[in-house]
Backbone as CSV, one residue per row, in Angstrom:
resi,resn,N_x,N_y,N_z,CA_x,CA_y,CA_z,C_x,C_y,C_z
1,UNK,6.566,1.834,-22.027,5.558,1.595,-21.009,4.431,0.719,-21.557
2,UNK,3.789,0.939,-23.093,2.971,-0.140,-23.323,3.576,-1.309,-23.387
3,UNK,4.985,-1.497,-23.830,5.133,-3.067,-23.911,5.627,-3.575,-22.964
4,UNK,5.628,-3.065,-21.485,5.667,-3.460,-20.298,4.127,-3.734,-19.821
5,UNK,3.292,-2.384,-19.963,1.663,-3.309,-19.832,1.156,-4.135,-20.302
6,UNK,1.621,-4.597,-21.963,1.224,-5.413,-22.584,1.842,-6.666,-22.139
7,UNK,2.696,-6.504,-21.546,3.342,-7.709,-21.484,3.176,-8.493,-19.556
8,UNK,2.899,-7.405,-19.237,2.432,-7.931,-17.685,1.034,-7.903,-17.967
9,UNK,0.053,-7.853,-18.721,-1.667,-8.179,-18.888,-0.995,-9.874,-19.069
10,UNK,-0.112,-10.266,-19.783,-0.449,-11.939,-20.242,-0.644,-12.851,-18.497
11,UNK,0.653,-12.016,-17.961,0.902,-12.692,-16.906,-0.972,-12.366,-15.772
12,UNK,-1.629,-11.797,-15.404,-2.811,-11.266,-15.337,-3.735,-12.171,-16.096
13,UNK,-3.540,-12.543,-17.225,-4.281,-13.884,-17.836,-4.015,-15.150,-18.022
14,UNK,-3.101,-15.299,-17.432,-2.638,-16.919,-16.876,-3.165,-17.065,-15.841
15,UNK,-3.031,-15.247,-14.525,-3.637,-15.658,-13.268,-4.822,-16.099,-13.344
16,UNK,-5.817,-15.774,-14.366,-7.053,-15.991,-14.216,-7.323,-16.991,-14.428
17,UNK,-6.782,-18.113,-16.079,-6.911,-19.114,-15.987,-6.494,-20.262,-15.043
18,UNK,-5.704,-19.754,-14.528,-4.660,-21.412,-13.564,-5.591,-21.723,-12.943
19,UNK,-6.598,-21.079,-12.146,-7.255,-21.269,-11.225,-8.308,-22.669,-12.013
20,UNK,-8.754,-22.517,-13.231,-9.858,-23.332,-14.018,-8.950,-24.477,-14.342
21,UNK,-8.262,-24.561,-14.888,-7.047,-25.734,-15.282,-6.749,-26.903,-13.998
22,UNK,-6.581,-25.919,-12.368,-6.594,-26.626,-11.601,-7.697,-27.133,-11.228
23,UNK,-8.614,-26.432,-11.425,-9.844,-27.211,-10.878,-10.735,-28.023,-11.867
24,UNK,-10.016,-28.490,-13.059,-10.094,-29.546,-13.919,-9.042,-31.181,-13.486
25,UNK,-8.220,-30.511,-12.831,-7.365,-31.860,-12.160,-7.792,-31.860,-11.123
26,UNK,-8.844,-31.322,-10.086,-8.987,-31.650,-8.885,-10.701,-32.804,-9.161
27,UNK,-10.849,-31.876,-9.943,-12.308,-32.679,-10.764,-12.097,-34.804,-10.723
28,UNK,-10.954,-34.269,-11.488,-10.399,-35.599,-12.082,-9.551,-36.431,-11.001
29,UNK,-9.442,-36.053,-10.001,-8.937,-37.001,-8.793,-10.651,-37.137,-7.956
30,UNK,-11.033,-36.158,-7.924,-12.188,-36.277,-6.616,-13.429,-36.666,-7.304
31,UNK,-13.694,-36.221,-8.444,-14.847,-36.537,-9.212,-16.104,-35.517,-8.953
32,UNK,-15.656,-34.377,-8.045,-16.653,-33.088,-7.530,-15.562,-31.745,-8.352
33,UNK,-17.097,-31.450,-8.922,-16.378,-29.881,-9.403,-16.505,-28.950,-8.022
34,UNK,-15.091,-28.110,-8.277,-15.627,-27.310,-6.811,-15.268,-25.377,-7.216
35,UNK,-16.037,-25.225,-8.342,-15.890,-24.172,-8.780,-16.520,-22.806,-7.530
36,UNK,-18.064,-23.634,-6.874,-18.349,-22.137,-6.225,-17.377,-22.152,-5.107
37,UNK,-16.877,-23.544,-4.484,-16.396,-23.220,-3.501,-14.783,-22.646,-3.170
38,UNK,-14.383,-22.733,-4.563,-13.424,-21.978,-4.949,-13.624,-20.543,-4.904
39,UNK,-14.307,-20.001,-5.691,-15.054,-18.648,-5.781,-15.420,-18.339,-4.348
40,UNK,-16.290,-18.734,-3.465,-16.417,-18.261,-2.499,-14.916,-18.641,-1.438
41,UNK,-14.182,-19.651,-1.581,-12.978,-19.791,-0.786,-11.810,-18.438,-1.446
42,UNK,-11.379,-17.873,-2.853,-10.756,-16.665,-3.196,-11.317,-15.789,-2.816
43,UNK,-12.635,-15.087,-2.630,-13.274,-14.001,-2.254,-12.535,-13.717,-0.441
44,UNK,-13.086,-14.913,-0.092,-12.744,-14.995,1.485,-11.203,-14.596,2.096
45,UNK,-10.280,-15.720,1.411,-8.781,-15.538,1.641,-8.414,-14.093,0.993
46,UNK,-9.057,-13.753,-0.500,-8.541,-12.279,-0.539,-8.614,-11.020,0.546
47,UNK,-9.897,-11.023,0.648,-10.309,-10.026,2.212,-9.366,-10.329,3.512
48,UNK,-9.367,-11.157,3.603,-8.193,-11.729,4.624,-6.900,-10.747,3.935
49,UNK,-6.465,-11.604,2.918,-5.173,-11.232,2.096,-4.790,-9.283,2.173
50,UNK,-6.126,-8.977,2.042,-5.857,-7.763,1.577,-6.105,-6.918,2.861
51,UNK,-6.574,-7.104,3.776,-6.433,-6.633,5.268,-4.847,-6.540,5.755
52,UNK,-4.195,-7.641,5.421,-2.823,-7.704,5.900,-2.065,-6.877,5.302
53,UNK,-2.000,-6.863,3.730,-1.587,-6.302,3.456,-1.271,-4.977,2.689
54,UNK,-2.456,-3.837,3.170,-3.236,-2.764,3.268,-2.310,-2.111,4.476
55,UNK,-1.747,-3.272,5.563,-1.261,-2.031,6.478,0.297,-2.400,5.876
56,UNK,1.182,-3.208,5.167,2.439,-3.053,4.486,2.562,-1.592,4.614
57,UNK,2.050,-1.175,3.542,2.850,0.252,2.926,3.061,1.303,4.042
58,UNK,1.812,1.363,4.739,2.297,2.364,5.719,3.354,2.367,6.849
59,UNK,3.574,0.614,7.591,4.398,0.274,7.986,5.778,0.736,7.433
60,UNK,5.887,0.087,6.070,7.229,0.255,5.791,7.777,2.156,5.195
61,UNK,6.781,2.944,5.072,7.050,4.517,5.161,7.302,4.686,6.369
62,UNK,6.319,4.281,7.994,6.498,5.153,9.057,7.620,4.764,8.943
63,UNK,8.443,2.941,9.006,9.777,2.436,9.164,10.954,3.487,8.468
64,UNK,11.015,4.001,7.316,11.151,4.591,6.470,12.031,5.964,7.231
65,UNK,10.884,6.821,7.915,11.110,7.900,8.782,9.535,9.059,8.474
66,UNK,8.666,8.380,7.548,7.781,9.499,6.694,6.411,8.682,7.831
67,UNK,6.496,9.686,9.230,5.207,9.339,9.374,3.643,10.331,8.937
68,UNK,4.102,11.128,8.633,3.125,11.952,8.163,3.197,12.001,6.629
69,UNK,2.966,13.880,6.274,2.809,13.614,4.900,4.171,13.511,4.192
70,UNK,3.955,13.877,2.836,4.892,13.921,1.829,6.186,15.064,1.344
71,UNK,5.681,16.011,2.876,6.877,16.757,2.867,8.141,16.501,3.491
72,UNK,8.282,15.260,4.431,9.266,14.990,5.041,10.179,14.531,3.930
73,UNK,10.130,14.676,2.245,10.555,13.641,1.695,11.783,15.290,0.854
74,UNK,11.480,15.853,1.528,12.370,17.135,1.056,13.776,16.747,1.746
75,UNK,14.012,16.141,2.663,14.839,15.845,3.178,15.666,14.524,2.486
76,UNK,16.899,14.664,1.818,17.363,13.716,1.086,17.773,12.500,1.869
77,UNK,18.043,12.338,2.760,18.016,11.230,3.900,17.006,10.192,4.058
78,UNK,15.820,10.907,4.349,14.376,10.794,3.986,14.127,9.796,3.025
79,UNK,14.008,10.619,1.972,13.390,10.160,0.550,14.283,9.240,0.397
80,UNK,15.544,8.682,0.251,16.438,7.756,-0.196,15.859,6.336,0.413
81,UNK,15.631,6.567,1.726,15.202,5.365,2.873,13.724,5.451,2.679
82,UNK,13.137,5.919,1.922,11.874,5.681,1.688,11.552,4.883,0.218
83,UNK,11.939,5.592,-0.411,12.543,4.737,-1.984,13.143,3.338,-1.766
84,UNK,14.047,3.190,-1.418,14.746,2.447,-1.069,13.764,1.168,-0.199
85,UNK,13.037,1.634,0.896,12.673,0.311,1.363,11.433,0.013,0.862
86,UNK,10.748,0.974,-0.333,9.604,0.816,-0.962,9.813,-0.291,-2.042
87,UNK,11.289,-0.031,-2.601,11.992,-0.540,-3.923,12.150,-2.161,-3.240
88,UNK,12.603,-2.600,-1.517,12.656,-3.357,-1.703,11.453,-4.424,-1.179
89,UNK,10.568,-3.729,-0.479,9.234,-4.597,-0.626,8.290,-4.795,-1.530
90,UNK,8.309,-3.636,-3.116,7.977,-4.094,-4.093,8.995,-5.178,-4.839
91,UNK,9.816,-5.279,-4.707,11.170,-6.515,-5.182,10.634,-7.983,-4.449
92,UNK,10.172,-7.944,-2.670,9.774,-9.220,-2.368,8.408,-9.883,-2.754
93,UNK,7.495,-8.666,-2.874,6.451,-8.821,-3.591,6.302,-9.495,-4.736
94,UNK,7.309,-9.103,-6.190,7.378,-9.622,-6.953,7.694,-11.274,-6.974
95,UNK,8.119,-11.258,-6.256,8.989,-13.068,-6.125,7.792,-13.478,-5.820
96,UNK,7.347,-13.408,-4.814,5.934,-13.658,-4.221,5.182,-13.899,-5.748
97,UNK,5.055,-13.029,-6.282,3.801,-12.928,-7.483,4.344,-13.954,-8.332
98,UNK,5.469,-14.375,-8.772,5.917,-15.085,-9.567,5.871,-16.841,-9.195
99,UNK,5.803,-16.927,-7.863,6.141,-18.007,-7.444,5.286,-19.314,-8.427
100,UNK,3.399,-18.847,-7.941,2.618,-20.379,-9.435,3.450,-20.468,-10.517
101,UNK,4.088,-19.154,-11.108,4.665,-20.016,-12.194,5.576,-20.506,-12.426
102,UNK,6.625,-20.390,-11.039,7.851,-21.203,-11.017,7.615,-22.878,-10.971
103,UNK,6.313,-22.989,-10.204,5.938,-24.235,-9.726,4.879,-24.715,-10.657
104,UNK,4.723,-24.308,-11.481,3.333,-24.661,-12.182,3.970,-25.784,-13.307
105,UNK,3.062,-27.009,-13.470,3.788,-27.756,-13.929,2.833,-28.399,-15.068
106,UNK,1.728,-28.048,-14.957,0.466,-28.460,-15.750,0.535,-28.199,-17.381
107,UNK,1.378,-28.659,-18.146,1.697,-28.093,-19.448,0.129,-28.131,-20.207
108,UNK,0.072,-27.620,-21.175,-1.247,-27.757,-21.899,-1.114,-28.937,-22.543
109,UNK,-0.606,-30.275,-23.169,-0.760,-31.529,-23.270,-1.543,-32.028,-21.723
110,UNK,-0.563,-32.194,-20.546,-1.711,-32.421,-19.127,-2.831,-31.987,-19.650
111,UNK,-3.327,-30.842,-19.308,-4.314,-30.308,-19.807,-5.463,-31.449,-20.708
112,UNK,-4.867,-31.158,-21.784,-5.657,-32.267,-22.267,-6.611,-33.305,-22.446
113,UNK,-4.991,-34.185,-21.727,-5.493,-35.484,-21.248,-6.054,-35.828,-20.258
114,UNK,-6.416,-34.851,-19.138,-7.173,-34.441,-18.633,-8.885,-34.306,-18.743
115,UNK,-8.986,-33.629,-19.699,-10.335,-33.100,-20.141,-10.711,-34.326,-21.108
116,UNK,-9.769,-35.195,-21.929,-10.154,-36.176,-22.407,-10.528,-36.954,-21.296
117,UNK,-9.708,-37.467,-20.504,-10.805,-38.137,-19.822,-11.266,-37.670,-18.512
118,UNK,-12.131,-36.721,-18.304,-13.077,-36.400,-18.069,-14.221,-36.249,-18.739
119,UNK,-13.927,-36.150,-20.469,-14.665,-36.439,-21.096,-15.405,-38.040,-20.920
120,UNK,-14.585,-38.649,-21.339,-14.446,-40.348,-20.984,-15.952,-40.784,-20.019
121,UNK,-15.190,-40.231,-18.703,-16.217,-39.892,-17.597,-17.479,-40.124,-17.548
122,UNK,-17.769,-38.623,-18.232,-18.887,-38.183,-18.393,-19.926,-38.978,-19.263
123,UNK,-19.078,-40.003,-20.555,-19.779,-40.438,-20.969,-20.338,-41.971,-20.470
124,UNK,-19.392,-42.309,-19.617,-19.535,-43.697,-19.058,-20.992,-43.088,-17.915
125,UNK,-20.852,-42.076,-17.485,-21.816,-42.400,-16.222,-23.343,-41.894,-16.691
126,UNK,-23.295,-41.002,-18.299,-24.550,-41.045,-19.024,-24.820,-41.886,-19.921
127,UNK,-24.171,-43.139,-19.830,-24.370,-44.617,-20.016,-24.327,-44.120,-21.642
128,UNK,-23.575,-43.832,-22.134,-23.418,-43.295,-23.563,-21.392,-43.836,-23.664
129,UNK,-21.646,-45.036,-24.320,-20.297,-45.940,-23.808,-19.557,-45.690,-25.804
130,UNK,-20.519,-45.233,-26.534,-19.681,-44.805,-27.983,-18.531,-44.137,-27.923
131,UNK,-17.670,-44.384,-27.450,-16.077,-43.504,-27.478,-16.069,-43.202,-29.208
């Protein structure tokens, strides 16, 4: 169990960075950092995000047969189709969670060359032209 937590925290710290990495290439096409409006645009879509899917679980139990409590699950019929369709909306979930990094293409060289020139940038427009 720790080297399953340990090992899903990395993935948890990629989520956090991707977000800064991208908004170092959006920098570098548009020439506007858009860090708060990022921050305030994730805050927003999460609340959204998490409204929707706050009513999942209960949906897929009443679907299940468990509209009440946790004793209907004495019934082996029950509990199988509850397991079972829990097992497989945590399964679509996962794909879901995985997807940035199927698509993520920004190697840390990008990276880089990136921040080099944005460095570049920065120095041309504080008229400081010493590369």
């Amino acid at each position: 169990m720790l080297f399953s937590q340990n090992f899903l925290n990395g993935f948890a710290l990629s989520i956090a960075l991707m977000p800064a990495d991208a908004l170092d290439l959006q920098q570098l096409k548009t020439g506007e950092r858009l860090e708060s409006f990022w921050g305030n645009f994730h805050m927003l879509l999460l609340g959204i995000v998490g409204l929707g899917t706050g009513l999942i679980a209960p949906a897929v139990l009443r679907i299940s047969g468990m509209p009440g409590g946790a004793g209907v699950l004495v019934d082996e019929g029950t509990r199988y189709s509850v397991f079972r369709n829990v097992s497989i909306v945590a399964g679509v979930a996962c794909v879901f969670q995985h997807l940035p990094f199927i698509f993520w293409d920004l190697s840390e060289e990008k990276h880089k060359r990136i921040i080099l020139e944005l460095k570049l940038i920065a120095k041309e427009k504080n008229g400081n032209l010493d590369y």
